[in-house]
Residue frames relative to the residue before (quaternion, step in Angstrom):
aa qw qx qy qz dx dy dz
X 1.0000 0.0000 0.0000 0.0000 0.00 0.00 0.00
X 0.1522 -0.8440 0.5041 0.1019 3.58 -0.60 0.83
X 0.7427 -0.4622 0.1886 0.4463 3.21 -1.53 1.03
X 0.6483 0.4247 -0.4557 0.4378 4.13 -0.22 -0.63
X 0.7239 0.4235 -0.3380 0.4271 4.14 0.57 -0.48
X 0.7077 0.2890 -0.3438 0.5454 3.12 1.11 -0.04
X 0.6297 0.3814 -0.5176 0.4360 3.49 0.56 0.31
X 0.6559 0.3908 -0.4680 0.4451 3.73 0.70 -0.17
X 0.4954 0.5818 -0.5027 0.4042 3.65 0.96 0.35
X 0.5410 0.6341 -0.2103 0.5109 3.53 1.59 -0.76
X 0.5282 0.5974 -0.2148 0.5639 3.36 1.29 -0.96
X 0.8342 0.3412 -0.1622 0.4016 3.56 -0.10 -1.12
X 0.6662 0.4307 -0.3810 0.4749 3.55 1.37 -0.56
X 0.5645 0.6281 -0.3307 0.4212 3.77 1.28 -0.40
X 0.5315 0.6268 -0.2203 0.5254 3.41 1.42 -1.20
X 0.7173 0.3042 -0.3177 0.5404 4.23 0.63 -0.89
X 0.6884 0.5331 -0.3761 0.3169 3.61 0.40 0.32
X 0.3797 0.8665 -0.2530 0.2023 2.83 1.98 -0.85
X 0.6703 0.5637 -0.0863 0.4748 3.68 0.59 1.08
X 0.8532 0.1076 0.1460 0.4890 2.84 1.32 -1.20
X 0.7869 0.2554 -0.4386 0.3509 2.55 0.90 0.79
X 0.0587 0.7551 -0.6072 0.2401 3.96 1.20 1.53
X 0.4609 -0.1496 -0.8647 -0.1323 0.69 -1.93 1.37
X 0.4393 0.6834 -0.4063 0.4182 3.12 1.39 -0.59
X 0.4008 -0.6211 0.5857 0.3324 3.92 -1.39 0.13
X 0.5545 -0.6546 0.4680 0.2123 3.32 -1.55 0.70
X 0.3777 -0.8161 0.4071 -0.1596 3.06 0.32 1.66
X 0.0121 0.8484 -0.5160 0.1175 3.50 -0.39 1.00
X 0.0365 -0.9000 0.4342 -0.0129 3.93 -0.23 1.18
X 0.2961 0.8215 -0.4744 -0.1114 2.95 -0.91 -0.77
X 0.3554 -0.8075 0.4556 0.1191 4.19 -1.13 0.49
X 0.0467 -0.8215 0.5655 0.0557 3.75 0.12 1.35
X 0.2668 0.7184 -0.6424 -0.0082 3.29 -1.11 0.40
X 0.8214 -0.0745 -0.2575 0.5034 3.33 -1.38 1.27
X 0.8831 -0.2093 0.0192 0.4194 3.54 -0.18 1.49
X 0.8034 0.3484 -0.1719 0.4512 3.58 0.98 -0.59
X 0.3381 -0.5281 0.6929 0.3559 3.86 -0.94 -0.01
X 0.2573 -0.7398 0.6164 -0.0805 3.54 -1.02 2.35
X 0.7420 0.3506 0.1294 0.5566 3.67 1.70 -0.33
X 0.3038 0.6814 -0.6502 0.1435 3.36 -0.92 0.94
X 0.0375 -0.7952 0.5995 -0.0827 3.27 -1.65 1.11
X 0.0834 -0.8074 0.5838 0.0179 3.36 -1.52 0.25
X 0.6446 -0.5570 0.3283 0.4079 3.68 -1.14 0.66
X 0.2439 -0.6734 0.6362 0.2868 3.60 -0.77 0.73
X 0.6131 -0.5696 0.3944 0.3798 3.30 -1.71 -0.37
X 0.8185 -0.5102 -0.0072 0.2641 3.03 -1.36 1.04
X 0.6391 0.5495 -0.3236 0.4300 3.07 -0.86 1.07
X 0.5655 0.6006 -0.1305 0.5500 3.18 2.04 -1.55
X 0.8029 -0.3278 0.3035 0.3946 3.30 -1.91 0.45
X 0.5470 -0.5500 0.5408 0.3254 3.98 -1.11 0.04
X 0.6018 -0.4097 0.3733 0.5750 3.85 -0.67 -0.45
X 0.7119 0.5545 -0.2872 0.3212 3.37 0.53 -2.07
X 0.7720 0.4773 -0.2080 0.3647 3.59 1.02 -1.25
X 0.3598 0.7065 -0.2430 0.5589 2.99 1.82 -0.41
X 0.6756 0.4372 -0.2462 0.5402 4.05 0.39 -1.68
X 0.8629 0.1753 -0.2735 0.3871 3.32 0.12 -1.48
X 0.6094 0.4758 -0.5294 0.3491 4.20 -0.10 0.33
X 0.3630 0.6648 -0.4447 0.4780 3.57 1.43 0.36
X 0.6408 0.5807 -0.3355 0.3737 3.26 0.84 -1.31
X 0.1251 -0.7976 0.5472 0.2207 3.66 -1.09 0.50
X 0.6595 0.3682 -0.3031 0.5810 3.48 1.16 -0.61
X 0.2972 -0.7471 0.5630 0.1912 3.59 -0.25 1.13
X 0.5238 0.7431 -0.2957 0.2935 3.49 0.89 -0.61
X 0.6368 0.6113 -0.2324 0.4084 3.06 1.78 -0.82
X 0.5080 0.7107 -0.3871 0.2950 3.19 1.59 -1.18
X 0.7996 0.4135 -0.3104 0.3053 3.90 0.49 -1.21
X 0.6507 0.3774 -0.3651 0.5484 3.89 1.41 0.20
X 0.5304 0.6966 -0.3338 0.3492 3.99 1.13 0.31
X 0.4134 -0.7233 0.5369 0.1331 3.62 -1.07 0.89
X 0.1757 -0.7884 0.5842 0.0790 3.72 -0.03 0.66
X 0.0378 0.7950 -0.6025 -0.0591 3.84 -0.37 0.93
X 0.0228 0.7355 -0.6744 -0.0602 3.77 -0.81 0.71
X 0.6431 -0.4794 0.5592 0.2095 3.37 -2.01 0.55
X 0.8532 -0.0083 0.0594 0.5182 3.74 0.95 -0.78
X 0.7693 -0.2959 0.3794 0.4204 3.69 -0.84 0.55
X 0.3752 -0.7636 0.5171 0.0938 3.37 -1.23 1.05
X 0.4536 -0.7759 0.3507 0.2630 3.36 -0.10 0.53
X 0.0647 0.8642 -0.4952 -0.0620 3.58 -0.29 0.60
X 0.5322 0.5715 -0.4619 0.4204 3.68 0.70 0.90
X 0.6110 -0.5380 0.4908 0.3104 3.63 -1.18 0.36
X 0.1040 0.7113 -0.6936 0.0465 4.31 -0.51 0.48
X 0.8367 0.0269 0.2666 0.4776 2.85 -1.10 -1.61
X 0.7921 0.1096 0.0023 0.6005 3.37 1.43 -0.90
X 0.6421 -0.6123 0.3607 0.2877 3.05 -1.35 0.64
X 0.6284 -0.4226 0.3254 0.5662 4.11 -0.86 0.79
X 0.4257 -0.6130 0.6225 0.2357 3.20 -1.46 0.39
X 0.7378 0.4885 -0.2602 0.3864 3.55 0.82 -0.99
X 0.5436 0.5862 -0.3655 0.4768 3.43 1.32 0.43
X 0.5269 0.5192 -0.3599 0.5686 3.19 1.04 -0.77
X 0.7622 0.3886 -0.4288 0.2899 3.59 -0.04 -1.56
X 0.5834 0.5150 -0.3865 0.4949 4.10 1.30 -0.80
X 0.6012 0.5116 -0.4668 0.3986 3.85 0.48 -0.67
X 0.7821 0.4028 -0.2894 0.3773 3.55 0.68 -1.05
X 0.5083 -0.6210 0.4020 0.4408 3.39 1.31 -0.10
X 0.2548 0.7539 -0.5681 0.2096 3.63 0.48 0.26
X 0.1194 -0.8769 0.4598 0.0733 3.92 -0.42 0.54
X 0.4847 0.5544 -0.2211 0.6394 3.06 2.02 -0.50
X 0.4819 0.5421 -0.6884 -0.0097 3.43 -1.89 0.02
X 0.2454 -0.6891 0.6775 0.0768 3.41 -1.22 0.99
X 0.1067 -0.7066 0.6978 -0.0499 3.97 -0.76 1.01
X 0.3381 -0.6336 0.6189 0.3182 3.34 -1.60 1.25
X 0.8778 0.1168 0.0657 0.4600 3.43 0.84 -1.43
X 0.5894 -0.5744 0.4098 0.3934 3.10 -1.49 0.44
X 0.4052 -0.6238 0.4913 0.4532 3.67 -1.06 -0.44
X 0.4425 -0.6799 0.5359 0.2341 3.64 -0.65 1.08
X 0.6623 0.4316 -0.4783 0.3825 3.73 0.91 0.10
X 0.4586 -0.7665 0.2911 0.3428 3.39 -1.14 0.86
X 0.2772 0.7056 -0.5468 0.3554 4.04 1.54 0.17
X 0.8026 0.3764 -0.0190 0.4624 3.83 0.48 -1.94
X 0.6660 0.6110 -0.3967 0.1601 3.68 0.83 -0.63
X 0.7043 0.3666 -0.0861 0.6018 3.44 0.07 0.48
X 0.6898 0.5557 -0.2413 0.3966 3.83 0.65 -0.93
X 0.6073 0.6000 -0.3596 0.3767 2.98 0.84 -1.37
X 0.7829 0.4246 -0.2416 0.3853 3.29 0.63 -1.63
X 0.5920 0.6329 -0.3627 0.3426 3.28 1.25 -1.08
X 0.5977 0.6652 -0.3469 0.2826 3.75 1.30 -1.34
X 0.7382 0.5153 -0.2018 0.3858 2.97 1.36 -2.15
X 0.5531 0.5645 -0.3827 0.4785 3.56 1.22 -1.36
X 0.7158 0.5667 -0.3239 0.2481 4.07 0.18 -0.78
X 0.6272 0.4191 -0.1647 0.6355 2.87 2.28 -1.31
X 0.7677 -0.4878 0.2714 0.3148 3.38 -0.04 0.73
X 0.4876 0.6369 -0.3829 0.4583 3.78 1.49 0.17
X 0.4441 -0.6114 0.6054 0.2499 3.34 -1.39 1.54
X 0.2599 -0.7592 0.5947 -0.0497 3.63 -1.23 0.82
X 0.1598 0.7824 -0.5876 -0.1307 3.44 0.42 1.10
X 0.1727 -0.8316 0.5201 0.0899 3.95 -0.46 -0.12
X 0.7081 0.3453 -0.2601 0.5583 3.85 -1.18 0.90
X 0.4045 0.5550 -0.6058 0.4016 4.09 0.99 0.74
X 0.8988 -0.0694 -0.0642 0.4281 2.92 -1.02 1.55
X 0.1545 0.8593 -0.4873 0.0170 3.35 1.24 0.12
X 0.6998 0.5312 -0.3425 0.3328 3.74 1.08 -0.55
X 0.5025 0.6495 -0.3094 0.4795 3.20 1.68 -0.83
X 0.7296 0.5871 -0.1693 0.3072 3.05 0.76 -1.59
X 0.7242 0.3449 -0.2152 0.5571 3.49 1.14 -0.77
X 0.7086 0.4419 -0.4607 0.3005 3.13 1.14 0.20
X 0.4265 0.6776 -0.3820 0.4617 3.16 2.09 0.04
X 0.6301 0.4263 -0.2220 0.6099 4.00 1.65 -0.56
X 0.1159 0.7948 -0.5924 0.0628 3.81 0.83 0.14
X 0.6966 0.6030 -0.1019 0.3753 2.90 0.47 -1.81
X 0.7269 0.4481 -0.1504 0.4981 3.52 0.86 -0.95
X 0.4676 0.7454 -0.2532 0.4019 3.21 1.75 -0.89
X 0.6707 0.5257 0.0289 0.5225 3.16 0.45 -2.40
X 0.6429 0.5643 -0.3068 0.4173 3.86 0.69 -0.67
X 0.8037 0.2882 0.0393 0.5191 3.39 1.10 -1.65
X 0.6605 0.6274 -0.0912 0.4022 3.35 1.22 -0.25
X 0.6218 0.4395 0.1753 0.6241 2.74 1.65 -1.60
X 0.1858 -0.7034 0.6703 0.1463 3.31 0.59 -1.34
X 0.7899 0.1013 -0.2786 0.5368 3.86 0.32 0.49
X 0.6501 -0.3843 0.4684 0.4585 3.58 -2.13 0.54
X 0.5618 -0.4290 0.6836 0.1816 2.67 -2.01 1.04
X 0.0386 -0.8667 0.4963 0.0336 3.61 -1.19 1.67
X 0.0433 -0.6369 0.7669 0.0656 3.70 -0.63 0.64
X 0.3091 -0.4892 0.8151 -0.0282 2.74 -1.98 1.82
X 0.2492 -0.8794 0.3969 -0.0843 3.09 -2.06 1.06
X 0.5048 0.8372 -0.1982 0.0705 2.96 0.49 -0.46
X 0.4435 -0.7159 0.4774 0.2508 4.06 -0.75 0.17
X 0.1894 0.7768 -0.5923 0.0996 4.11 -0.79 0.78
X 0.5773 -0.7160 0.3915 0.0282 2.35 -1.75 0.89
X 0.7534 -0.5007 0.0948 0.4156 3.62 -0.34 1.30
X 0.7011 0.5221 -0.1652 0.4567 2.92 1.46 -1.08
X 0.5669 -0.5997 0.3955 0.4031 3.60 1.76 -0.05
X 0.6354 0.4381 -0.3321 0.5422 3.86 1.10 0.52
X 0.3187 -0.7841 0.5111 0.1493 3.32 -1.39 1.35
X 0.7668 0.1022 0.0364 0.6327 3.87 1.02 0.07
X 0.6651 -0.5590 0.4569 0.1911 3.09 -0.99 0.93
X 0.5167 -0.6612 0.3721 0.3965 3.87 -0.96 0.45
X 0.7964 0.2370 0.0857 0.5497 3.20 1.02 -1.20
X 0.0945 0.8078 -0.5805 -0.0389 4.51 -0.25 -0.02
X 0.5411 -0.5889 0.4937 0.3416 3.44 -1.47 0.29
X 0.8623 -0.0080 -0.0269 0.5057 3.54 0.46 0.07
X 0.7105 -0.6237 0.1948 0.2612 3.41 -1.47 0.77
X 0.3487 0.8281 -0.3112 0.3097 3.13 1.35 0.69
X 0.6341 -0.5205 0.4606 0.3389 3.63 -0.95 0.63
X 0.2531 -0.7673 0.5622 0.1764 3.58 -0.74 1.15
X 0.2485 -0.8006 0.5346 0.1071 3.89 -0.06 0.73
X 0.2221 -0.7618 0.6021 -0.0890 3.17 -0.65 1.69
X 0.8242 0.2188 -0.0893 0.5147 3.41 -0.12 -1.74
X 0.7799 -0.3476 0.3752 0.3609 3.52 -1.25 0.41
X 0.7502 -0.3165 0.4474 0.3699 3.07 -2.05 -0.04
X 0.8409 0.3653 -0.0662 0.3938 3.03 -0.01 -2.12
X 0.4019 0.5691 -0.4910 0.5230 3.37 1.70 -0.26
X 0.7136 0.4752 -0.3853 0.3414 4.19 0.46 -1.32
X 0.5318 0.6671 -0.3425 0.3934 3.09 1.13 -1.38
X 0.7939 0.3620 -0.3051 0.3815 3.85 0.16 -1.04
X 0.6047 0.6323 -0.2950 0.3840 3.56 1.60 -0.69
X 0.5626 0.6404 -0.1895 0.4874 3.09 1.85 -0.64
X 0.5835 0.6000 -0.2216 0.5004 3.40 1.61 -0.81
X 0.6808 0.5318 -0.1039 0.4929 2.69 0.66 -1.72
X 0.5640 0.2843 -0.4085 0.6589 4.44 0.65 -0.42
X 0.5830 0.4570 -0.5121 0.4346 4.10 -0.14 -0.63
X 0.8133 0.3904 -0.2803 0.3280 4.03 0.39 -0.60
X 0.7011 0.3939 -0.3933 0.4457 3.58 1.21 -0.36
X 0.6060 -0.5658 0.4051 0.3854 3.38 -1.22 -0.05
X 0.7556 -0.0314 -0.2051 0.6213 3.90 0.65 0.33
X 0.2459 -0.5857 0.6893 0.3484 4.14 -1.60 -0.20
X 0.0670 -0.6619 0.7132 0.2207 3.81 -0.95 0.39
X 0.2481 -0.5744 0.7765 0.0743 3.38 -1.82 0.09
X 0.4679 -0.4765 0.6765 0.3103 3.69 -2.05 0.63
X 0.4922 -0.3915 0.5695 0.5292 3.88 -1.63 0.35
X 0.5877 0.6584 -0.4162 0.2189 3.91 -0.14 -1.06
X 0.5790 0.5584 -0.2715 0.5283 3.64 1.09 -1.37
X 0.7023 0.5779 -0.2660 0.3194 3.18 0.68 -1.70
X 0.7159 0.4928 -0.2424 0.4312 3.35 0.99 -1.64
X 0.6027 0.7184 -0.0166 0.3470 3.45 1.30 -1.09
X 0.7656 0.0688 0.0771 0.6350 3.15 0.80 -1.63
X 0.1768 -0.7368 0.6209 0.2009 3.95 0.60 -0.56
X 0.0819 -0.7665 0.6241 -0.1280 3.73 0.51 1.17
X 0.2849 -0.6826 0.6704 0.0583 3.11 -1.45 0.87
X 0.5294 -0.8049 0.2664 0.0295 3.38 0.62 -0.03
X 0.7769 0.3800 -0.0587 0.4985 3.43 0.94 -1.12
X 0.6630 -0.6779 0.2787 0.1524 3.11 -1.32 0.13
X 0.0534 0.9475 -0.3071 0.0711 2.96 1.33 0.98
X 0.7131 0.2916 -0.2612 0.5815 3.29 1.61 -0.41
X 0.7229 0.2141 -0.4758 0.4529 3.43 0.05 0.97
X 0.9265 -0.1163 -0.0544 0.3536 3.88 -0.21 -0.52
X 0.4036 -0.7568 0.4029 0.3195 3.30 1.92 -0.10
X 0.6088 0.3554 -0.5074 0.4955 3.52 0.93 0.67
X 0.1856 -0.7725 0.6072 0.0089 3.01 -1.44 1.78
X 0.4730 -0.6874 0.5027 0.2260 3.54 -1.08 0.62
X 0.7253 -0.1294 0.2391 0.6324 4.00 -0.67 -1.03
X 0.0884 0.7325 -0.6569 -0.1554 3.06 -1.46 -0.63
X 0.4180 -0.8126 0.4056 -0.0207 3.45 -0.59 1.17
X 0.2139 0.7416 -0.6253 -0.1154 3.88 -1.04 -0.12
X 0.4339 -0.6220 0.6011 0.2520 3.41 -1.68 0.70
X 0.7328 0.2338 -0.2736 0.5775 3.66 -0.57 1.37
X 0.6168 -0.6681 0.4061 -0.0913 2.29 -2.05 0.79
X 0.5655 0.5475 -0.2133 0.5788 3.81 -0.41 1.02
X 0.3904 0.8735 -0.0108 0.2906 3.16 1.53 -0.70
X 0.7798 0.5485 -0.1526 0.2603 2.78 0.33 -2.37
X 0.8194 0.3577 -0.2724 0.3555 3.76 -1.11 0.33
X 0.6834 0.5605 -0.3385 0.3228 3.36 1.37 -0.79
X 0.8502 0.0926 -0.1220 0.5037 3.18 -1.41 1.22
X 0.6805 -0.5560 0.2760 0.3895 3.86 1.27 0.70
X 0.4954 0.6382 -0.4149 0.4185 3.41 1.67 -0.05
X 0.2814 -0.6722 0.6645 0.1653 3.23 -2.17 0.95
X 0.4331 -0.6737 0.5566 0.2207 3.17 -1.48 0.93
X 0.3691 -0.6485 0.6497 0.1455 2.93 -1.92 1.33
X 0.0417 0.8051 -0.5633 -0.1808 3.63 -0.08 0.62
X 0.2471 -0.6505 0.7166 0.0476 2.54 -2.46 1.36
X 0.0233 0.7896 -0.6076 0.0825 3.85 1.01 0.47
X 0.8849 0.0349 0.1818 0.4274 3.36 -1.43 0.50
X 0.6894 0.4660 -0.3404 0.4380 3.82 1.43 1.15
X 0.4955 -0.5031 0.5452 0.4518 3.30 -1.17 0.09
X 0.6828 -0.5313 0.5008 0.0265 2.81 -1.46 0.69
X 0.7648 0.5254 -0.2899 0.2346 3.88 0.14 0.94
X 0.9317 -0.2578 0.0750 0.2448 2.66 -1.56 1.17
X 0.5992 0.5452 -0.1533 0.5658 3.59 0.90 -1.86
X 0.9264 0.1992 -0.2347 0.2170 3.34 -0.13 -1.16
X 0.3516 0.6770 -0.4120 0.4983 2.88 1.88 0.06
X 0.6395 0.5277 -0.2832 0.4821 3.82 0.75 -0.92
X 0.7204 0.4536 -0.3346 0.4041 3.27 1.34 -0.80
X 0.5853 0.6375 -0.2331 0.4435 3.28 1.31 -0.66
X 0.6956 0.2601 -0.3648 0.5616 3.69 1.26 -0.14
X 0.5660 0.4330 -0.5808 0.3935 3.71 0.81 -0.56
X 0.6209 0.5255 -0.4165 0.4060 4.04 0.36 0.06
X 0.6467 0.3967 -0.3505 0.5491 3.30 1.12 -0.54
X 0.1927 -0.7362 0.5323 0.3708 3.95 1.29 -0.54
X 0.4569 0.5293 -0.7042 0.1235 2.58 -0.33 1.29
X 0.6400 -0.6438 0.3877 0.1600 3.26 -1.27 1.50
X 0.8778 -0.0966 0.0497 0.4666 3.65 0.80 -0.85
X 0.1801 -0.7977 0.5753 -0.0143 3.69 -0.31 0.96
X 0.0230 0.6395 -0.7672 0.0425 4.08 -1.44 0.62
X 0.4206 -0.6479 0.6351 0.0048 2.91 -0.90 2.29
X 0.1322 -0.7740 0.6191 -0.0087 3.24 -1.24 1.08
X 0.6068 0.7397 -0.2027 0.2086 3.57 1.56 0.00
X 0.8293 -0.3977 0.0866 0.3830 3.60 -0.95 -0.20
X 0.5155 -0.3799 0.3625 0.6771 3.89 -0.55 0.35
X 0.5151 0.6072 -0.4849 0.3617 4.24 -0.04 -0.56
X 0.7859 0.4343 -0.1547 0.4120 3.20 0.15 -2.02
X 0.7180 0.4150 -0.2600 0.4946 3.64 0.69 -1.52
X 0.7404 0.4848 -0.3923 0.2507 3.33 0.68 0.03
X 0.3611 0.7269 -0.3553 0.4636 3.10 1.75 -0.49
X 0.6482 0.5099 -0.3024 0.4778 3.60 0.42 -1.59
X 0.8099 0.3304 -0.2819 0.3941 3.82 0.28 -1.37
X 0.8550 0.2552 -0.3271 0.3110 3.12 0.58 -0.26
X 0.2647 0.5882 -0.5811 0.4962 3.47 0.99 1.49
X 0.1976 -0.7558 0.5349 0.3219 3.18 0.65 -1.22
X 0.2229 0.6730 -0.5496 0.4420 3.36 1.13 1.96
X 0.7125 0.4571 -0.4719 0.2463 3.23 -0.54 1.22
X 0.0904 -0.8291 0.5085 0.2142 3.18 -1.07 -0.29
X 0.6955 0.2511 -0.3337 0.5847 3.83 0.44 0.90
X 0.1020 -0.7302 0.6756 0.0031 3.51 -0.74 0.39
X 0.0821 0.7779 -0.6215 -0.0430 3.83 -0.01 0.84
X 0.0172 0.8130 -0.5815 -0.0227 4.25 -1.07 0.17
X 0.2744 -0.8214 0.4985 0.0387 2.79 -1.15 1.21
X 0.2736 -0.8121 0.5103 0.0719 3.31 0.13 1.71
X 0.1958 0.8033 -0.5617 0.0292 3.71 -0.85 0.54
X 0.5811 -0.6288 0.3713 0.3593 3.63 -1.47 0.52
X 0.4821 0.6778 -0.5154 0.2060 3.53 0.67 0.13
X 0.2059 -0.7327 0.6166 0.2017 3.76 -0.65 0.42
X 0.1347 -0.8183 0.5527 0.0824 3.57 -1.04 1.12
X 0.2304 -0.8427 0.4271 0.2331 3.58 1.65 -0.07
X 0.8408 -0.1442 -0.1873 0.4870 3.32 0.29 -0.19
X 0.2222 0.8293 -0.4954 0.1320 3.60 -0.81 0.98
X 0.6740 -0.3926 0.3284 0.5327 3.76 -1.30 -0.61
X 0.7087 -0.4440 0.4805 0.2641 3.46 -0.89 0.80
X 0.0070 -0.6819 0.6910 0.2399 4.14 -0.67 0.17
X 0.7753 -0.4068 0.2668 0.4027 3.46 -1.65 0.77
X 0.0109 0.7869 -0.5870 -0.1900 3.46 -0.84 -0.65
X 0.4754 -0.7258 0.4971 0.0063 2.87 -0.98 2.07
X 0.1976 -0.6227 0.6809 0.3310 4.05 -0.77 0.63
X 0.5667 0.6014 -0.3889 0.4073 3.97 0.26 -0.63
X 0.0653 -0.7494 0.6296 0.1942 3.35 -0.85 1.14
X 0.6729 -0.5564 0.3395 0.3499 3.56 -1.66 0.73
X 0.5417 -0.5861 0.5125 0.3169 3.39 -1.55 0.69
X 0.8503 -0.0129 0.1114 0.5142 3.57 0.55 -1.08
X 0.3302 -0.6843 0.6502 0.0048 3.67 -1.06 0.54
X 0.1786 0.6946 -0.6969 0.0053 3.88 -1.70 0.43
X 0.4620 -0.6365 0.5582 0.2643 3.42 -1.23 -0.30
X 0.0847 -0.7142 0.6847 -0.1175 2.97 -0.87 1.30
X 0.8111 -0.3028 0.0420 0.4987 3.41 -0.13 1.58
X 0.7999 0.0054 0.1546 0.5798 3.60 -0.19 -1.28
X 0.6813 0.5884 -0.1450 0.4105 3.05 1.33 -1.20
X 0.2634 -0.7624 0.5800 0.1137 3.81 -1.26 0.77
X 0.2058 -0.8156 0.5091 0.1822 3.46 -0.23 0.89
X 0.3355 0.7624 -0.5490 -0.0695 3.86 -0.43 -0.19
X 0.4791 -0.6833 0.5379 0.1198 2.81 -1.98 1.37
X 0.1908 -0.7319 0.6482 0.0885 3.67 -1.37 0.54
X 0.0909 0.8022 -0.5895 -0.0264 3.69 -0.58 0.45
X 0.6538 -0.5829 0.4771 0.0708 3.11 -1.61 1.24
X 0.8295 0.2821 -0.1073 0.4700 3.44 0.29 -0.74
């Protein structure tokens, strides 16, 4: 089995975690020795083991550790947090192998990690899949790089090109896209690290917010404006006595760290974002309902990358980067 199959195996085990374990990244590992993968791991939640430390206390014959290949998705940590360096452990146990897709874009680990392992006597191969790999760390990317949460804008319309309705009988969410269309939106908040909302939605639609149809673990949850504060567990972005934008809103979570955010708000809100040109995913839910008269949905110049069905419903993605 050669190094790119076993780092996109690394890939795919980071990918199911995707969610759960922030702040930390979602880490994907794993430990081949004599033909097979003896080991696989991933980042618990915060506070928990790392991926790498995670792979190697799986191990039962320890013996194995000094003829094994250690393959991670991202740079080993080598500083003290919540947990102790990772790249010590991997030299304590004798590991001699480690293949890395990517560096760590923070600047505590960038570079070090390898430098620690390369210093202790550990072959360092480095750059497997490195594109995959950072795109499996986007999110982390955009955080440290950037200086603000990685952003996916959202939203659901109707055939006719409208996201809600002018006017409704009550403060309720106007349901456009399917079920299984909600169902995936529900995933999809379970995976970033906060959901924000406009006060408007709030006044408007009294969203609930969470993930009740897929795993019921909910992250932050956010509003733009003021007056706000406590409802339904949400924190207030304040814009008292400001202008309105995008940036500083970005600045306001990269201070709160938070790493990744999916705007769920009004043609208002989602526009702000597009027309700064602050984002980086754009996901829509295209559906057959006709609302004839309503709010305008945004309108993207960028044409989508990819498209599926989702029952009746047409999803298409846009990306930023």
């Amino acid at each position: 089995m050669n190094d790119e199959k076993l780092m996109k195996r690394c890939i795919e085990i980071g990918h199911s975690v995707l969610g759960l374990t922030y702040p930390n990244p979602n880490v994907g590992s794993l430990l081949f020795c004599d033909g097979k993968i003896i080991s696989e791991g991933f980042t618990s939640r915060a506070g928990g083991n790392h991926s790498e430390i995670n792979t190697i206390i799986n191990v039962k014959d320890k013996s194995l550790f000094i003829k094994s290949t250690l393959f991670v998705t991202l740079e080993p940590c080598c500083h003290y947090g919540k947990t102790p360096p990772c790249t010590n452990e991997i030299v304590r146990r004798g590991i001699k192998n480690v293949v890395i897709g990517c560096e760590d874009p923070n600047s505590i680990v960038k570079s070090k990690g390898i430098k620690y392992l390369k210093e202790n006597g550990v072959n360092v191969r480095f750059g497997i899949l490195e594109k995959e790999c950072k795109d499996l760390h986007k999110r982390l990317f955009v955080y440290f790089e950037k200086n603000r949460p990685y952003i996916i804008l959202k939203w659901a319309e109707s055939i006719d090109g409208y996201i809600a309705p002018k006017s409704k009988r009550d403060k309720r969410p106007y349901w456009i896209s399917n079920k299984l269309s909600r169902q995936i939106s529900h995933k999809w908040r379970s995976q970033e690290h906060a959901i924000m909302i406009g006060h408007n939605t709030v006044k408007y639609d009294t969203p609930i917010l969470n993930t009740r149809n897929w795993n019921n673990i909910n992250n932050r949850k956010f509003i733009i404006g003021n007056d706000q504060i406590g409802l339904n567990g949400f924190e207030e972005i304040e814009t008292k006595g400001k202008t309105l934008k995008a940036l500083n809103i970005c600045q306001n979570l990269h201070d709160k760290k938070i790493q990744s955010v999916i705007i769920e708000g009004g043609r208002f809100t989602l526009n702000k974002f597009l027309e700064e040109d602050v984002w980086d995913e754009v996901r829509v839910f295209k559906a057959d309902t006709k609302i004839i008269d309503g709010i305008h949905a945004p309108k993207l110049k960028s044409k989508y990358y990819k498209k599926t069905r989702v029952g009746k419903d047409t999803l298409y993605y846009f990306k930023n980067y």
